[in-house]
TORDO-68406 format. One line per 3 residues: their letters; for each residue x, y, z of C-alpha. Coordinates in nm, 3 decimals. Example, Ala and Ser with C-alpha at 12.3 -4.5 7.8 and 13.67 -1.06 7.14 Angstrom:
<recs>
as) 1.230 -0.450 0.780; 1.367 -0.106 0.714
</recs>
This chain:
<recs>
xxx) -0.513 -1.429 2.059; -0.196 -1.590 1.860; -0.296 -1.895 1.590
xxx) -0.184 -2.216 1.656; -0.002 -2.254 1.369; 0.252 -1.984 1.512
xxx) 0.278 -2.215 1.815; 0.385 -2.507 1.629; 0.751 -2.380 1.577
xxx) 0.785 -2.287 1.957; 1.153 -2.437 2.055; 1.030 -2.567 2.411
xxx) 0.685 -2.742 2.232; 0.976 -2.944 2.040; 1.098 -3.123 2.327
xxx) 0.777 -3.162 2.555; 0.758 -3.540 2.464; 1.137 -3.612 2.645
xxx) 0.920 -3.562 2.975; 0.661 -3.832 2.850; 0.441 -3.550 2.747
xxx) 0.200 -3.482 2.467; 0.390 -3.282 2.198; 0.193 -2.984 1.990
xxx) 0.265 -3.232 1.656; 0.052 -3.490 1.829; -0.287 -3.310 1.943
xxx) -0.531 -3.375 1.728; -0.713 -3.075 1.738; -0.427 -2.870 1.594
xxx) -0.350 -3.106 1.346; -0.720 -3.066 1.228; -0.707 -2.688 1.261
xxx) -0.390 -2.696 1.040; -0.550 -2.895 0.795; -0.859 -2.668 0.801
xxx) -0.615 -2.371 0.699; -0.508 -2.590 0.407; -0.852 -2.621 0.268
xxx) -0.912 -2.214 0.324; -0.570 -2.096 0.136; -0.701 -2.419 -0.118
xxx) -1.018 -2.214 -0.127; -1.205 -2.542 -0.041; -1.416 -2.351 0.218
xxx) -1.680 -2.648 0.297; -1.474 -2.884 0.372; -1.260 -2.623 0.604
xxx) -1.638 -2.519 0.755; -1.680 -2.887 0.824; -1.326 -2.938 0.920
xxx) -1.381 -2.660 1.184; -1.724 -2.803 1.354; -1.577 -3.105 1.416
xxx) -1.275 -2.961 1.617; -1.528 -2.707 1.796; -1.745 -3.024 1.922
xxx) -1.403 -3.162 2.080; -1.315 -2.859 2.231; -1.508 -2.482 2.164
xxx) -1.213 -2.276 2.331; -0.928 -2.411 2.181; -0.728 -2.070 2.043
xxx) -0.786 -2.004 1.677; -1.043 -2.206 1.579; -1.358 -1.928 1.663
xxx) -1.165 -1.714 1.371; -1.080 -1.991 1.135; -1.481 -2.062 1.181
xxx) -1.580 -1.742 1.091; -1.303 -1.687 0.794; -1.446 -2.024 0.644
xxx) -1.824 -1.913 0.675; -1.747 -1.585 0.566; -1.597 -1.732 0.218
xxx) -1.824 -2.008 0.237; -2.127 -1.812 0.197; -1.955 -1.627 -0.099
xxx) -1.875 -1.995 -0.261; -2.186 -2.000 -0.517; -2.196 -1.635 -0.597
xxx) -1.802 -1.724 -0.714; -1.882 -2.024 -0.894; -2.185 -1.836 -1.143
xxx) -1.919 -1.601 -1.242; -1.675 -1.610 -1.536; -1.304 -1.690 -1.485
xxx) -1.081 -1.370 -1.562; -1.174 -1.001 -1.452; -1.503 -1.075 -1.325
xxx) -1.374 -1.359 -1.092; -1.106 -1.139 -0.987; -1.307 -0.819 -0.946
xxx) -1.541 -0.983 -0.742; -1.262 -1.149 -0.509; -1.097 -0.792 -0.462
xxx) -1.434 -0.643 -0.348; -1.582 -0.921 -0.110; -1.159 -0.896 0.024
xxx) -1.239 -0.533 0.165; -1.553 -0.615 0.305; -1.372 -0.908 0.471
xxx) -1.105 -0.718 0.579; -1.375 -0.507 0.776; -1.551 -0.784 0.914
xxx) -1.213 -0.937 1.040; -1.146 -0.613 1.218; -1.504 -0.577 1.366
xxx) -1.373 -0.961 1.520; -1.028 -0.882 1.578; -0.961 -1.154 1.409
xxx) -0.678 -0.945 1.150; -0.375 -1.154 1.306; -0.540 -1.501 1.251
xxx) -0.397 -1.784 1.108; -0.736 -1.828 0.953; -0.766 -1.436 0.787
xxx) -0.363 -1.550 0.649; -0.499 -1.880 0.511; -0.769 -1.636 0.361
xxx) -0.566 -1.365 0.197; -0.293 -1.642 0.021; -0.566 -1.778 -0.138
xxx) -0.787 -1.485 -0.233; -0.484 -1.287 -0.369; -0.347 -1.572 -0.523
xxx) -0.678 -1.661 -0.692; -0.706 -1.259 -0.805; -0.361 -1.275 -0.922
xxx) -0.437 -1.584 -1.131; -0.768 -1.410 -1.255; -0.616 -1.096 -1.362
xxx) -0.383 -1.289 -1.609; -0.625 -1.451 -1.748; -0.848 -1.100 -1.810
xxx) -0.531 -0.949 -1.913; -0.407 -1.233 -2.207; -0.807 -1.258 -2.319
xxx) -0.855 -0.859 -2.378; -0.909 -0.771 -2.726; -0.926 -0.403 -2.640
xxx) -0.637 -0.275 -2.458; -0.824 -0.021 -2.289; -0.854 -0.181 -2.001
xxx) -0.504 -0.337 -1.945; -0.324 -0.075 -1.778; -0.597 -0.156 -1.454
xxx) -0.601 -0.479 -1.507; -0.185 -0.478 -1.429; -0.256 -0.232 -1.181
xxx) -0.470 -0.486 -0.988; -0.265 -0.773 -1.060; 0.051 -0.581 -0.884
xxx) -0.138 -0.517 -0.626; -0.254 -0.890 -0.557; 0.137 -0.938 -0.632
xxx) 0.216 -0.717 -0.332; -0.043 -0.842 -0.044; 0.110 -1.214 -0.106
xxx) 0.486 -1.043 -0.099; 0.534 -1.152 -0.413; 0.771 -0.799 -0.482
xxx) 0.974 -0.915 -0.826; 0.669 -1.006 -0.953; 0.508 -0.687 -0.807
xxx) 0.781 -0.484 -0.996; 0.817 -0.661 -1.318; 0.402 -0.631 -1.371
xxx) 0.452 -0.217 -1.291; 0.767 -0.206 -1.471; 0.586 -0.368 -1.798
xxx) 0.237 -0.147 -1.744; 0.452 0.190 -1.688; 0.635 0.123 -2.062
xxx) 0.331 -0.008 -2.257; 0.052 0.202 -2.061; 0.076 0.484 -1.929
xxx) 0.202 0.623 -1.555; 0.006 0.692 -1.291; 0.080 0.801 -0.913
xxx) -0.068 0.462 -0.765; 0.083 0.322 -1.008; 0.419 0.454 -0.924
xxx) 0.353 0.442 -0.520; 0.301 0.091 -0.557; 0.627 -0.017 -0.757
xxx) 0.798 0.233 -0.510; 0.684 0.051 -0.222; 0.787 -0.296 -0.358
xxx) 1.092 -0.165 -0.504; 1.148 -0.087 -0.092; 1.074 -0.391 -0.003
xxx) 1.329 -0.577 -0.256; 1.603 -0.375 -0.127; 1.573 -0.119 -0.407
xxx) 1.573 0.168 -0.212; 1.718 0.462 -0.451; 1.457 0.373 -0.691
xxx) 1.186 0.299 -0.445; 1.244 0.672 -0.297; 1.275 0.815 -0.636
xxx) 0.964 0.645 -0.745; 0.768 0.790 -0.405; 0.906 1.127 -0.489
xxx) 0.754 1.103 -0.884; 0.415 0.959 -0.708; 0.332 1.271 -0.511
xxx) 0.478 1.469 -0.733; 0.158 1.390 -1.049; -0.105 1.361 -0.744
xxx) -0.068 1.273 -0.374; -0.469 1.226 -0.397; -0.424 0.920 -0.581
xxx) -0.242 0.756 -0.349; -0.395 0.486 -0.108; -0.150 0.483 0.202
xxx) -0.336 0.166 0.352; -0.091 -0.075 0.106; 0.137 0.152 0.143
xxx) 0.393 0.020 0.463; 0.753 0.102 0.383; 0.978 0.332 0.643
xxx) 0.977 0.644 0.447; 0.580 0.582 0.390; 0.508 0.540 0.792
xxx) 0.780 0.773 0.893; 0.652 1.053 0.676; 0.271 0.959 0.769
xxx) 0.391 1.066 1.172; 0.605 1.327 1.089; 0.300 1.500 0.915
xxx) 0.060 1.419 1.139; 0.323 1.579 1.433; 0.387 1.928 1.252
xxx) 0.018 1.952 1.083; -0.224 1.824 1.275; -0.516 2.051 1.133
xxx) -0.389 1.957 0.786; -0.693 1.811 0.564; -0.479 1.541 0.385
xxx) -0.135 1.394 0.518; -0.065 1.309 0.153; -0.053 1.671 0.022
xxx) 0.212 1.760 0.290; 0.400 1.421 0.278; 0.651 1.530 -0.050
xxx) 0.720 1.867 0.141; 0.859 1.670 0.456; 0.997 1.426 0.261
xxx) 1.216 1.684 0.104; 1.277 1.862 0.426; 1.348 1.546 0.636
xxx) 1.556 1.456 0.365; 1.348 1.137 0.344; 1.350 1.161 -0.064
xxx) 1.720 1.316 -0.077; 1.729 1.072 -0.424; 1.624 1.344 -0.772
xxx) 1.634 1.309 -1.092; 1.715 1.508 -1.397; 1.469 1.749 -1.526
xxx) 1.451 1.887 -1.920; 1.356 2.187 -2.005; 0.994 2.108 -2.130
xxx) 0.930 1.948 -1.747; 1.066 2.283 -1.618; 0.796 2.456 -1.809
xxx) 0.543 2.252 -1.712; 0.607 2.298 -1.370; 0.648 2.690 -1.404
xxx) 0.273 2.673 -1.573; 0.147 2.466 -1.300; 0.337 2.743 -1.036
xxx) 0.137 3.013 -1.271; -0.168 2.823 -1.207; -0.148 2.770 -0.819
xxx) -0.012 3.109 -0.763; -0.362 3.250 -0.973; -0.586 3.016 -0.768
xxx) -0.398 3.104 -0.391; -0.451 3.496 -0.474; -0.809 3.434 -0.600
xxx) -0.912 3.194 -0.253; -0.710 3.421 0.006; -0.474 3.268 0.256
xxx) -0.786 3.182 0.478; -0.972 3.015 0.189; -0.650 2.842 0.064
xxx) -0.587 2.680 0.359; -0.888 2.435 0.338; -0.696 2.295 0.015
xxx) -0.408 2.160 -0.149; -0.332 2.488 -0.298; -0.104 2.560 -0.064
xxx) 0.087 2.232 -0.002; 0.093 2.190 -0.410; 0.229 2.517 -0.440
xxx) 0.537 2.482 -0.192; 0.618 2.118 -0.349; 0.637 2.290 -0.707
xxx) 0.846 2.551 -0.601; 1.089 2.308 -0.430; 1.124 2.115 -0.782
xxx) 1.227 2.415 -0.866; 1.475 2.514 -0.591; 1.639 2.114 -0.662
xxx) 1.671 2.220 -1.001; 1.820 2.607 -0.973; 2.034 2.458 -0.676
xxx) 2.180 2.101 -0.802; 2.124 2.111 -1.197; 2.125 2.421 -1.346
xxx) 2.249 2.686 -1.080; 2.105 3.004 -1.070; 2.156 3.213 -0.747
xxx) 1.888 3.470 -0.858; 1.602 3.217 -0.892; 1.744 3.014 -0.553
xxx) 1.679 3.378 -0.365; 1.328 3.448 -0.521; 1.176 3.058 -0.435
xxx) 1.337 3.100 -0.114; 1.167 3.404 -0.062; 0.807 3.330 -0.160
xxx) 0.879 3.006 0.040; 0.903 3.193 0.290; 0.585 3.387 0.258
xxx) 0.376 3.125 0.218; 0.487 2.935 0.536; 0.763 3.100 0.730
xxx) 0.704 2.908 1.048; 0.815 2.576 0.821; 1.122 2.747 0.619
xxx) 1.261 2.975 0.848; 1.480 2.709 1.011; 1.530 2.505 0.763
xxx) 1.685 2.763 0.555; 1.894 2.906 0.810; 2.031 2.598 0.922
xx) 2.111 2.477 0.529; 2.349 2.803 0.499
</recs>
C-alpha cells in the first residue's frame, strides 16, 4: 500500500480539476492525513492520534491512514514514559531502543514503507540526534563520549544527514579511539557523499580490526549489498557473511583502494598470522571450519600479499602466501591466481 503523501506529487492528480474534478490538494481527508504526519515527525503524537480518528470516522479505508494510526498509538503510548525521563543520553537511549522495537512492530504490519513509519523515524532520529548532543556537551567524564558520537552518527545517518554523519566520525576517530563500526559507518556515509575511495578504504580498515563488529542492517551501500550476495552465492554453509566479505572484496576487486603499511603494522599482522596459524593446527581443518579461523587467516595473509606485491616487493614471500593460500582453500585461489599471471 503506497502513502498518500507520495500521491500528492502525481503529474496527472495536478490537472484533474481542468475536467471539473476534485483535485488530491482539495480532499479533505488527505489534507488531514498530511497534517497528522506533521504532528508525528513534530512528535506531537495525541494530537496526530486524534487527528487520525477523525479521518477514520469519514472514511476507514482510505490508504495510509490504518498505518499512520498505528505509528501514532505506538509513540503515543510511549509519550509519558518519554516525558519522566531526563533530556540528554537517557532521552536518547530510550528513543533508540523503543525505535527497534518499532521497527519490528512496523514489519509484523507491513507498514515499513508508510508515510506514517517516515513521519516516525524524522522525528525519532532527529530527537536522538538532538539528545546525544546534549549528553555529549554535559559529560564530565569522557568515558563515555566516544559512544555517545557513535550513536549520534548513527541517528545522523538514518535521517541522511551524511556530512554531518562524517564530520561526528571524523571528530570521534581523532579524539577517541577507532573502532570497526565505527569505521563501517563513516565508510558507508562517506559512500553515500560521493566519497567513494575513502568510503572503500574505510570498509577495507573495518573488516580488517573485526568483521564481528559490524551491523550490516545500516549498512546499504553497493559494495556492502554486492559483497553480502556474492558471499552468500560462493559460501552458502559459511557461519558469518562478514568474516568472508574482506576476502571477496579483495578478490572481486570490490576494495581495489590500500593503503600504506609501516613496519610495526606488518608485525602485527605477522603475530596475528602466528596466532591463527597456532589455533587452525590445534582445531583441525574440520574443527576450523565452524569459525573465523579460517576466513581471518586468508584475509591476513592477503594484507600481506598487497604489501610483498605493491609496496615492498618480495617475490619469495609473494610465492610462499600464494602457496599456503592455496592450501587452505584451493577451490577459491586456484583461478584467481592463474588468471592474475
Amino acid at each position: 500500500m503506497h502513502s498518500i503523501s507520495t500521491r500528492k506529487s502525481d503529474s496527472n492528480s495536478k490537472h484533474m480539476d481542468q475536467n471539473g474534478q476534485l483535485t488530491f490538494s482539495d480532499d479533505p481527508i488527505l489534507i488531514g492525513i498530511n497534517q497528522a504526519y506533521q504532528f508525528i515527525e513534530e512528535g506531537d503524537f495525541q494530537n496526530a492520534v486524534k487527528k487520525i480518528d477523525e479521518l477514520l470516522d469519514k472514511n476507514p479505508d482510505y490508504p495510509g491512514l490504518v498505518e499512520a494510526y498505528r505509528t501514532a498509538k505506538f509513540w503515543n503510548n510511549r509519550r509519558g514514559e518519554l516525558a519522566a525521563l531526563n533530556r540528554g543520553k537517557q532521552t536518547a537511549d530510550f528513543l533508540m531502543t523503543q525505535w527497534e522495537i518499532f521497527k519490528e512492530y512496523a514489519k509484523e504490519k507491513n507498514i515499513l514503507e508508510s508515510g506514517g513509519f517516515k513521519a516516525a523515524m524524522r522525528h525519532v532520529f532527529f530527537a536522538a540526534s538532538e539528545n546525544y548532543k546534549i549528553a555529549f556537551k554535559s559529560q564530565e567524564s569522557t568515558a563515555d563520549n566516544f559512544e555517545l558520537l557513535l550513536n549520534l552518527g548513527l541517528c545522523f545517518l538514518n535521517l541522511g544527514e551524511y556530512r554531518h554523519t562524517i564530520e561526528t566520525l571524523e571528530y570521534a576517530r581523532s579524539s577517541y579511539r577507532t573502532s570497526a563500526k565505527l569505521l563501517a559507518v563513516l565508510g558507508e556515509a562517506c559512500y553515500h557523499a560521493s566519497e567513494i575511495p575513502k568510503s572503500l578504504l574505510l570498509l577495507r580498515e573495518a573488516f580488517f580490526i573485526d568483521p564481528s563488529e559490524i551491523d550490516l542492517r545500516i549498512l546499504k551501500s553497493k559494495p556492502i549489498t554486492d559483497l553480502t550476495a556474492i558471499v552468500r552465492e560462493h559460501k552458502p554453509d559459511c557461519q558469518d557473511v562478514r568474516e568472508w566479505m574482506p576476502i571477496f572484496g579483495f578478490l572481486e576487486d570490490v576494495f581495489y583502494v590500500k593503503r600504506q603499511m609501516n613496519s610495526s603494522q606488518i608485525e602485527a599482522i605477522k603475530r596475528d598470522i602466528y596466532t591463527l596459524e597456532k589455533n587452525y593446527q590445534a582445531f583441525g581443518r574440520e574443527k576450523a571450519e565452524g569459525t573465523n579461523i579460517i576466513p581471518r587467516l586468508i584475509n591476513k595473509y592477503l594484507w600481506m600479499l598487497d604489501y610483498f606485491e605493491f609496496q615492498h616487493y618480495d617475490f619469495e614471500n609473494i610465492t610462499e602466501i600464494k602457496n599456503r593460500l592455496m592450501q587452505i582453500d584451493g577451490a577459491l585461489f586456484e583461478s584467481f591466481f592463474k588468471n592474475k599471471k
